[in-house]
N, C-alpha and C positions, 0 to 999 in steps of 0.2 A: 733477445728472443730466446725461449724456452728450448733447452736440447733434445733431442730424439731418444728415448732412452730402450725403447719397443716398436719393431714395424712390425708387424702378420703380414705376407702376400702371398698370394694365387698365384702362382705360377707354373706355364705351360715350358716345358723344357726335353730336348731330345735324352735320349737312352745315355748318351756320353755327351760331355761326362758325367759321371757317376753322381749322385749324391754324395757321398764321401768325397770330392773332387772338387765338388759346389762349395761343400760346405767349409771345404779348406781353404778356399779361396776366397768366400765372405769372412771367413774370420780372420784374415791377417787384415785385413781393412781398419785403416782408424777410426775410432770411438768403437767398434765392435769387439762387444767381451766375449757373447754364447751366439753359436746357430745353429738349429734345428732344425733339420729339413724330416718333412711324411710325404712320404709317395700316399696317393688316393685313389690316382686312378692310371692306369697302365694301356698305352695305344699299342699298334705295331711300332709307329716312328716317333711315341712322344709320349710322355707323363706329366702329369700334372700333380703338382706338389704346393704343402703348405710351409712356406718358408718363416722361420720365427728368429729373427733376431735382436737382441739384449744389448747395451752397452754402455757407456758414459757421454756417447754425444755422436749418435749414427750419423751419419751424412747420405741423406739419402741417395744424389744423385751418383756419389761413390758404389752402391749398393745394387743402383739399376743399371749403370755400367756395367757392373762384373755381372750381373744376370746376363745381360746382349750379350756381350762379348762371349759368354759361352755358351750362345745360342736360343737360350729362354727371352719368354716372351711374359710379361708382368701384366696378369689381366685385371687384379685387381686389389687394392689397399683393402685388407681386412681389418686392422685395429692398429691406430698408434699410439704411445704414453708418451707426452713430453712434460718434461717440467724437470722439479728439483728432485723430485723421486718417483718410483713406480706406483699407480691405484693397482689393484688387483681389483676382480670384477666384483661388484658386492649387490646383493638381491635390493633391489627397490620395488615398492608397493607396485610397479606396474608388470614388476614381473608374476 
């Protein structure tokens, strides 16, 4: 089976912990190299964020763990790359 090398997810997550807190804690996870979290949109009790993570063989269910466990809630799989290397997005006639 082809490794995870890029997930994007939608995720809805309280004020704490921080982004910086999130993203220290997705990145000590195996097969994760880079994580990039963007805030987008800011509640009273919750933010929703687009979480970008990179590496040499994500494991997902590792990844949705540490989301719950600090409280986010994963609404939605935006993009993943699996294989022996990354595609970057490239313009096809239909775009």
């Amino acid at each position: 089976m082809g490794k995870v090398r890029r997930l994007v997810l939608d995720v809805l997550k309280p004020h704490e912990p921080t982004i910086i807190e999130l993203a220290q804690h997705l990145s000590v996870l195996p097969g994760v190299e880079a994580v990039n979290i963007s805030i987008y949109e800011i509640d009273r009790r919750v933010e929703n964020a687009k979480i970008t993570i990179e590496g040499s063989d994500i494991i997902y269910e590792s990844v949705i763990k540490m989301i719950q466990e600090n409280g986010g809630t994963v609404h939605s799989i935006d993009e993943v790359v699996a294989g022996k290397m990354i595609i970057e997005d490239a313009v096809t006639p239909q775009d």
